[in-house]
N, CA, C and O of each residue as an XYZ file, in Angstrom:
580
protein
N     270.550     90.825    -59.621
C     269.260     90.203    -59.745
C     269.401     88.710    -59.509
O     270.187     87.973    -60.105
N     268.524     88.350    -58.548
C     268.695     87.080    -58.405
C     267.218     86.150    -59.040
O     266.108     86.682    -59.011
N     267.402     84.892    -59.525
C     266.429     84.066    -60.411
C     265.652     83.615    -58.622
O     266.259     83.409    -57.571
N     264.317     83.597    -58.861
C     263.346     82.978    -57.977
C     262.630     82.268    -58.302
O     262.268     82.395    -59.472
N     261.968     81.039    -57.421
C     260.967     80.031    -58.122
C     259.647     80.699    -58.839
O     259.594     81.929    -58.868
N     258.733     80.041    -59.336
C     257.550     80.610    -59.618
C     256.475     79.394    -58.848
O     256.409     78.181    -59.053
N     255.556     80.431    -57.733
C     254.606     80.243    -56.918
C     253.407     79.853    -58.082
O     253.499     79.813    -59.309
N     252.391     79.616    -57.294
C     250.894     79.568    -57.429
C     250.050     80.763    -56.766
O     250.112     80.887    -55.543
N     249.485     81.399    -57.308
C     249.035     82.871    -56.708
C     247.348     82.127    -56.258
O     246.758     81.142    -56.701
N     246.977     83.177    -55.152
C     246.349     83.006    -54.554
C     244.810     82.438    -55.741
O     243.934     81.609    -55.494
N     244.967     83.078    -56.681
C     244.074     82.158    -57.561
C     244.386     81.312    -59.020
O     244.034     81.341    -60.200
N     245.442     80.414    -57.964
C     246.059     79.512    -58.898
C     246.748     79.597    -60.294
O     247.253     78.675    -60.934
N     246.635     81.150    -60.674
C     247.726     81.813    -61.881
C     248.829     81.502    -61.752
O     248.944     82.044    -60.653
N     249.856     81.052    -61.933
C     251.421     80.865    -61.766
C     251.924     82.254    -62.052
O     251.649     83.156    -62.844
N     252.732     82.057    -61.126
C     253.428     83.455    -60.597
C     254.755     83.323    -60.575
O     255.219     82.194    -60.419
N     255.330     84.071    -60.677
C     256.878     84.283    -60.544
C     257.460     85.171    -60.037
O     257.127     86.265    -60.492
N     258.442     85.207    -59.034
C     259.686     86.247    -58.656
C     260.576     86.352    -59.029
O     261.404     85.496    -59.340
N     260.627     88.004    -59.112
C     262.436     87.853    -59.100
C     263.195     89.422    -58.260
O     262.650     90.518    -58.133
N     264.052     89.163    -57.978
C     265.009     90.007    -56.880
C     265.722     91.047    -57.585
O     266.698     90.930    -58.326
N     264.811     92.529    -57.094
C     266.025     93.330    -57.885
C     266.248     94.451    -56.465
O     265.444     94.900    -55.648
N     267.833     94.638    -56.659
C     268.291     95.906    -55.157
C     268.621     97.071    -56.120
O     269.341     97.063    -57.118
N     267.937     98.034    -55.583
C     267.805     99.469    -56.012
C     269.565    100.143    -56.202
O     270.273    100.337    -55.214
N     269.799    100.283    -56.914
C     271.023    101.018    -57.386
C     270.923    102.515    -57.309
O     269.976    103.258    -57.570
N     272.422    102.829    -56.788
C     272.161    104.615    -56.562
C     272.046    105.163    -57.828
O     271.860    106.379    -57.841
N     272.116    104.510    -59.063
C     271.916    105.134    -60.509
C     270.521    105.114    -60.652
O     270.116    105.802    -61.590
N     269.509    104.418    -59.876
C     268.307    104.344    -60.480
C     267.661    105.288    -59.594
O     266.431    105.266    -59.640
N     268.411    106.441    -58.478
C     267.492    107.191    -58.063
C     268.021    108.732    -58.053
O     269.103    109.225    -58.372
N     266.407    109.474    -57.390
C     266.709    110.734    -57.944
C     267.228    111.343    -56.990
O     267.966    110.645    -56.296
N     267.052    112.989    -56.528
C     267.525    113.903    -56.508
C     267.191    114.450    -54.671
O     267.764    115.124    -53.814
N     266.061    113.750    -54.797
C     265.232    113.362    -53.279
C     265.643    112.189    -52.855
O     265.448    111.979    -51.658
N     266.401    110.952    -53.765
C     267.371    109.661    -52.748
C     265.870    108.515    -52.879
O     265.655    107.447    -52.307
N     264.881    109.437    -54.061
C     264.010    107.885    -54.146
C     264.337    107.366    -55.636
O     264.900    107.982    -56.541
N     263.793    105.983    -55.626
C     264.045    105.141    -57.312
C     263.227    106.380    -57.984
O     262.508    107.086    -57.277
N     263.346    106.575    -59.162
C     263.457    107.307    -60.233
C     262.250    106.443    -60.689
O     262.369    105.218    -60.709
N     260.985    107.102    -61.090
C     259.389    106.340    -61.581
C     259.734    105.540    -62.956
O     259.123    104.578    -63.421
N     260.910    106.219    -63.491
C     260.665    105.187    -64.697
C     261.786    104.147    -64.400
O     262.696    104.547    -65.125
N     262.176    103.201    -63.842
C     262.627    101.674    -63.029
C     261.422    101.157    -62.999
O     261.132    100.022    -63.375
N     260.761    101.887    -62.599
C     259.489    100.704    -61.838
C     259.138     99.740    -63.402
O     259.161     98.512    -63.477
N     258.837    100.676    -64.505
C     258.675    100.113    -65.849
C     260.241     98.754    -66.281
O     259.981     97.669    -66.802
N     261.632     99.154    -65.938
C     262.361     98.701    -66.116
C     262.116     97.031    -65.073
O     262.718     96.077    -65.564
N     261.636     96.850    -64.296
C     261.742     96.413    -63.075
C     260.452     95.195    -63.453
O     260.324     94.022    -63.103
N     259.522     96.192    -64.416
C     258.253     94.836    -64.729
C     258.962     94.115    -65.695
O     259.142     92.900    -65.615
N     259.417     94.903    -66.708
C     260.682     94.118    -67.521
C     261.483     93.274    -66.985
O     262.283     92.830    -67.809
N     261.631     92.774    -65.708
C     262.504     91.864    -64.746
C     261.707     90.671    -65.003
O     262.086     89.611    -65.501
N     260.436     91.030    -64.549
C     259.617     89.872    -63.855
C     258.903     89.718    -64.922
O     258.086     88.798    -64.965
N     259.082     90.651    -66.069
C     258.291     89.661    -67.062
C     259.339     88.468    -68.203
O     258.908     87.458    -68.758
N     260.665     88.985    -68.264
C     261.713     87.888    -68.670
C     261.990     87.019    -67.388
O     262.952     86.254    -67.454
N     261.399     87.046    -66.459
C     261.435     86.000    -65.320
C     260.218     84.990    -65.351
O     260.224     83.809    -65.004
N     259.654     85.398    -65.621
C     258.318     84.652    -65.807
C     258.165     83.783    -67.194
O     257.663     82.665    -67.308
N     258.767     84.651    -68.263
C     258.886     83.554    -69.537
C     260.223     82.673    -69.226
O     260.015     81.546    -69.674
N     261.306     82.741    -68.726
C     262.340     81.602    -68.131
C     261.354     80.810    -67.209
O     261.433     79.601    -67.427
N     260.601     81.090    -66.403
C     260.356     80.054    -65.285
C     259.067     78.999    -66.127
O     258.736     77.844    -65.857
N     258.587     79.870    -67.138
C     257.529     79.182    -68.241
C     258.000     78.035    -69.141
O     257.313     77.216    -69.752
N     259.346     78.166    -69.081
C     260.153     77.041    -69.772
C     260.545     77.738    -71.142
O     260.406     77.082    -72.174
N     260.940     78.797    -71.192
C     261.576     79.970    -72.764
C     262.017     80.915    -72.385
O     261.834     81.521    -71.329
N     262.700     81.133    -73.312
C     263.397     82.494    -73.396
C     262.654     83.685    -74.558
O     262.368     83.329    -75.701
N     262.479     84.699    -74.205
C     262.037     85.573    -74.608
C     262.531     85.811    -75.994
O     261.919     85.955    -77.052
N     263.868     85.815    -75.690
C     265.086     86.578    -77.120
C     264.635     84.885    -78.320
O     264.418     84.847    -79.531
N     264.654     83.728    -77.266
C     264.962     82.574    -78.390
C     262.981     82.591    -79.199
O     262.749     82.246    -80.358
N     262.267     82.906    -78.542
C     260.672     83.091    -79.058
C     260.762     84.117    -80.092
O     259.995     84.076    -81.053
N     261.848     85.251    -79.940
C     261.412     86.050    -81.255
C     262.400     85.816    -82.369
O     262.342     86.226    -83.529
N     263.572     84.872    -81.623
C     264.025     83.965    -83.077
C     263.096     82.987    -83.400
O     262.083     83.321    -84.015
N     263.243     82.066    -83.147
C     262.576     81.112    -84.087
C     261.242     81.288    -84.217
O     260.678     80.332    -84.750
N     260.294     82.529    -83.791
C     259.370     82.928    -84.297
C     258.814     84.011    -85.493
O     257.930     83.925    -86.345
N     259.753     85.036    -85.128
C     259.690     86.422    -85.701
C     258.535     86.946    -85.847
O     257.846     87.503    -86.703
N     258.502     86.516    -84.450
C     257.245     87.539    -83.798
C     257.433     88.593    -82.541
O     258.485     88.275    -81.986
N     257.086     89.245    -82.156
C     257.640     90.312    -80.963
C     256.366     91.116    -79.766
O     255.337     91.594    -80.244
N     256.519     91.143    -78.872
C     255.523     91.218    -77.808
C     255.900     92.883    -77.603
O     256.798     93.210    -76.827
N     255.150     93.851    -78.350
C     254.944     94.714    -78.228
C     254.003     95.596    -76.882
O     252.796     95.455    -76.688
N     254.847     96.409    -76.157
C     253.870     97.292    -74.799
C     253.011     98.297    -75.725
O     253.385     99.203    -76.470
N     251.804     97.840    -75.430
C     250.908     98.929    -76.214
C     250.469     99.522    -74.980
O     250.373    100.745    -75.079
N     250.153     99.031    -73.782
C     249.343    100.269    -72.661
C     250.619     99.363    -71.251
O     251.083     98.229    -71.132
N     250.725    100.626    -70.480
C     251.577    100.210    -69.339
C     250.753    101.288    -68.432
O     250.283    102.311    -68.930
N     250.594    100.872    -66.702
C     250.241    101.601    -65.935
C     250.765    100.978    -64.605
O     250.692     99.778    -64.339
N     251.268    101.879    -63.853
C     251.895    101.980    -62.480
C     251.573    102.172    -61.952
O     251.058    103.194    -62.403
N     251.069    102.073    -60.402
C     250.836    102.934    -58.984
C     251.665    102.883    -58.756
O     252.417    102.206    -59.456
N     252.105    103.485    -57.731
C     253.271    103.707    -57.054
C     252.602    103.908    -55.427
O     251.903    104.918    -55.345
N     252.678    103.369    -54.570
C     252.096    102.976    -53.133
C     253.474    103.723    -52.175
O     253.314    104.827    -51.655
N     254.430    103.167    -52.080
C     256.232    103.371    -50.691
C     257.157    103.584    -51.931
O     257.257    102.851    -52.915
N     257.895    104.902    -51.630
C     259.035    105.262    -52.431
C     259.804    103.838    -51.617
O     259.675    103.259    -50.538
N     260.693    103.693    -52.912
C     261.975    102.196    -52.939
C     262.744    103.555    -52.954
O     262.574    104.676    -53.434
N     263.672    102.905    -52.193
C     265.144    103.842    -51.704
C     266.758    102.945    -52.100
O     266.899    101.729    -51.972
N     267.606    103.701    -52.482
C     268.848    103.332    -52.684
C     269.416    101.826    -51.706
O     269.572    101.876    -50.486
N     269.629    100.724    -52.437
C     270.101     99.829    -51.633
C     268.543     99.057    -50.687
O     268.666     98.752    -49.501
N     267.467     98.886    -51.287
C     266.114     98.573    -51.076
C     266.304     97.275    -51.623
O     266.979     97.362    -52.649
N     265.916     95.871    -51.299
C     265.833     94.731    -52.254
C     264.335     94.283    -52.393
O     263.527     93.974    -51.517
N     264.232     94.329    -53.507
C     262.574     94.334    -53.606
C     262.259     92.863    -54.752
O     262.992     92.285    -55.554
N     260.825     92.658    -54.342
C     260.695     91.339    -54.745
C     259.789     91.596    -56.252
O     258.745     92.171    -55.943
N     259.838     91.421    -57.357
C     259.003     91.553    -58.486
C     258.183     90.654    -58.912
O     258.402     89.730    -59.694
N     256.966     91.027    -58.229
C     255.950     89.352    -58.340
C     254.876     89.652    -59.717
O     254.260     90.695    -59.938
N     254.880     88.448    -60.497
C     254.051     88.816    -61.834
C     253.522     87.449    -62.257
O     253.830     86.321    -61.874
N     252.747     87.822    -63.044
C     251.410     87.044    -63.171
C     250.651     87.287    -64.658
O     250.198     88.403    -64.911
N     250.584     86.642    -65.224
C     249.166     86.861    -66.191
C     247.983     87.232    -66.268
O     247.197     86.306    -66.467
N     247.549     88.221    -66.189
C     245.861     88.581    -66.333
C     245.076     88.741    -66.884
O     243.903     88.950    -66.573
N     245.759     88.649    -68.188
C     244.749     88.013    -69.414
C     245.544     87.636    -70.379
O     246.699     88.045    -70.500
N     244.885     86.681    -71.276
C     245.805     85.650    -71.993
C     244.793     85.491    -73.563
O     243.973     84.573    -73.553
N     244.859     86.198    -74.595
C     244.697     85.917    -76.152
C     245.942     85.298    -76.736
O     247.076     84.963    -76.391
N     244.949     85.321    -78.075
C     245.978     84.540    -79.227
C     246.960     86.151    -79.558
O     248.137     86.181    -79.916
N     246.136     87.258    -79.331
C     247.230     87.910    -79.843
C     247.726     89.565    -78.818
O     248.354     90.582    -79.111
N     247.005     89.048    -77.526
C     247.517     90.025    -76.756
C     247.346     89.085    -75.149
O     246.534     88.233    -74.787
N     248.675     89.808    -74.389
C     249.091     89.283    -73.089
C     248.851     90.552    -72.017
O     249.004     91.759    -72.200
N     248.500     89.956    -71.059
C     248.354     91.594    -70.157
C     248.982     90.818    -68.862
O     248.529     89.767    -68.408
N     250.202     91.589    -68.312
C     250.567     90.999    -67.326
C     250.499     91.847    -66.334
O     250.327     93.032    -66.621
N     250.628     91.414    -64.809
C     250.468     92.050    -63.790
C     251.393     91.835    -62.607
O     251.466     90.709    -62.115
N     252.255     93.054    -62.016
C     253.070     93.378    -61.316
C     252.760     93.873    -59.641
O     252.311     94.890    -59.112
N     253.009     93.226    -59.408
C     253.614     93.569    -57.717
C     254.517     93.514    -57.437
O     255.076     92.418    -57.490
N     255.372     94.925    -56.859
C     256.692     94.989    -56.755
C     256.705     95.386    -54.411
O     255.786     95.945    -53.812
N     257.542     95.041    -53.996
C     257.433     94.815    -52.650
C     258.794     94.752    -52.410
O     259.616     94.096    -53.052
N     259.106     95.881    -50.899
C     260.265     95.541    -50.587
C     260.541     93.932    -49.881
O     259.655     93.079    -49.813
N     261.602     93.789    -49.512
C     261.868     92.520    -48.813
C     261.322     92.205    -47.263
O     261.155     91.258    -46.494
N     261.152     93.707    -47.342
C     260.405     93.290    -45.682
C     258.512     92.912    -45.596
O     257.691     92.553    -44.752
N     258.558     93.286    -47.105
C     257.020     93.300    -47.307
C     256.319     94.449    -47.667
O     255.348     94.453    -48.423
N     256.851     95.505    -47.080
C     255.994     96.887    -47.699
C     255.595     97.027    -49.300
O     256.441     97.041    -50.195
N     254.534     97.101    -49.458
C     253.938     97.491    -50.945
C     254.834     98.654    -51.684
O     254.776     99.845    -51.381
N     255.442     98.250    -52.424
C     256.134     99.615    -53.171
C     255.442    100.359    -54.387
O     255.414    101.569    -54.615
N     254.918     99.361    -55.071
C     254.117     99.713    -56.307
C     253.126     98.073    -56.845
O     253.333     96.899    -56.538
N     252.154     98.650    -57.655
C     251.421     97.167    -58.490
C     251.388     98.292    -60.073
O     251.547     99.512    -60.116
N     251.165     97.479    -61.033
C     250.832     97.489    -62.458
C     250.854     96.776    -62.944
O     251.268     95.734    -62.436
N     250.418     96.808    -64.303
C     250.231     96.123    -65.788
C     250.721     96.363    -66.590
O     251.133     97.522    -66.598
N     251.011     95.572    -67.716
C     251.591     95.743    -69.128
C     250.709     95.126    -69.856
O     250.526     93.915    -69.732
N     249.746     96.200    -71.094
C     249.479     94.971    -72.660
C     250.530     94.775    -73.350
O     251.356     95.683    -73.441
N     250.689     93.795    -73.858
C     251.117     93.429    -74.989
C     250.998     93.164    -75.915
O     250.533     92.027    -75.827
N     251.117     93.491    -77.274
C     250.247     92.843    -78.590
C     251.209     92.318    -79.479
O     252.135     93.014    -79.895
N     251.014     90.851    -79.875
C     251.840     90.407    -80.652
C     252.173     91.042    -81.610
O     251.227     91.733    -81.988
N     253.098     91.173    -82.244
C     253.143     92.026    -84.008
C     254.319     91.060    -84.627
O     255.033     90.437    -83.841
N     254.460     90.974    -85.663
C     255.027     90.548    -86.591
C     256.499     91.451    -87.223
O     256.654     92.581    -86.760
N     257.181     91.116    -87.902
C     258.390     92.098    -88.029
C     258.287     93.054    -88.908
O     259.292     93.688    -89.231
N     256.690     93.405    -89.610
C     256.495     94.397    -90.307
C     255.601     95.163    -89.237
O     255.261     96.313    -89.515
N     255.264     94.692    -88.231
C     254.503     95.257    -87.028
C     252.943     95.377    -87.380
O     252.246     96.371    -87.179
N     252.577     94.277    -87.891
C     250.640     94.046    -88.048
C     250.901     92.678    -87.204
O     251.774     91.818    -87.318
N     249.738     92.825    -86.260
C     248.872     92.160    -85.328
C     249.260     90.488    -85.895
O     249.402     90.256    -87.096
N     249.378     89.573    -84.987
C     249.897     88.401    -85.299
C     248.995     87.737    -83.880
O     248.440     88.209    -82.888
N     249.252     86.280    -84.506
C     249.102     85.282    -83.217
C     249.891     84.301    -82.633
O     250.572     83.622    -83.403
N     249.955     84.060    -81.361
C     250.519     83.423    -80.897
C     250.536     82.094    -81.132
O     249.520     81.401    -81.086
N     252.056     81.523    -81.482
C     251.763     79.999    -81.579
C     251.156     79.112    -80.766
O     250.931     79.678    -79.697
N     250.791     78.020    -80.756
C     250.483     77.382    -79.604
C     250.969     77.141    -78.633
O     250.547     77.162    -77.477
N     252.593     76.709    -79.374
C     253.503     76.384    -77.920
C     253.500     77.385    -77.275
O     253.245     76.870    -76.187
N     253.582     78.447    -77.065
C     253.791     79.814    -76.297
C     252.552     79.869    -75.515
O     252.649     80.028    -74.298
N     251.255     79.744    -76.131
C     250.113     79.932    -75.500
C     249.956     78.605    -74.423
O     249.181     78.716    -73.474
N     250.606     77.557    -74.592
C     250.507     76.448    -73.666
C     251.513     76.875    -72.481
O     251.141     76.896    -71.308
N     252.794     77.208    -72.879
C     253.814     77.719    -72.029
C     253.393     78.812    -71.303
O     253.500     78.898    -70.080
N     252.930     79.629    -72.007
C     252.590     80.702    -70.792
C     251.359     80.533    -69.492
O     251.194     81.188    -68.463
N     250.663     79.428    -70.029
C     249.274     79.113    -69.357
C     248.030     78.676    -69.440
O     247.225     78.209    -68.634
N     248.022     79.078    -71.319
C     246.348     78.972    -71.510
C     246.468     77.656    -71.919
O     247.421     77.014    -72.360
N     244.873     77.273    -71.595
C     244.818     75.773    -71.228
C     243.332     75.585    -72.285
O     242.786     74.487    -72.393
């Protein structure tokens, strides 16, 4: 996996990439990626996107002890990704509360073909797991203004 800058998306959301090449462990039986990567893969670009935000994910739920829980995830899937495929993981914010994040995925091979798009909610929770809010710094770091 390689670290990529983070763009400006076509409607000025800050965006981020990052580079992941399909491993023969991540596919199946037919020689395509295996549907559940694609979930592993938003997990790329969404710890890519909080590094390029200026944090680390792991250091936010230390010195917070708070935790960004997937409450709803959904995939299309558009071009099977094939063994040895380098694909680009482009993500974005698409909605932004004090106590839930919904991010959004475009995954694309390197030549450009659409491989898949989705989303992730997230809902803050706390370490007894009831609904929490986001500090400010986080909510400034990630975007909201």
């Amino acid at each position: 996996m390689k670290r990529a800058r983070t763009d400006k998306a076509a409607d000025s959301r800050p965006r981020s990439e990052a580079r992941v090449k399909v491993r023969y462990a991540e596919t199946d039986q037919m020689g395509m990626a295996y549907y559940a990567n694609y979930l592993v893969w938003f997990e790329v670009g969404r710890s890519q996107y909080c590094n390029d935000c200026g944090f680390s994910y792991r250091d936010m739920e230390k010195e917070t002890g708070l935790f960004l829980t997937v409450a709803e995830a959904r995939c299309r899937y558009q071009t099977p990704a094939r063994y040895e495929d380098e694909l680009i993981v482009r993500t974005s914010i698409a909605e932004l509360t004090r106590r839930t994040v919904r991010f959004s995925y475009e995954i694309d091979r390197a030549d450009g073909q659409p491989v898949a798009r989705g989303e992730t909610l997230h809902v803050l929770i706390n370490s007894e797991g009831r609904p929490s809010s986001m500090p400010e710094k986080y909510l400034s770091l990630l975007g909201r203004k």
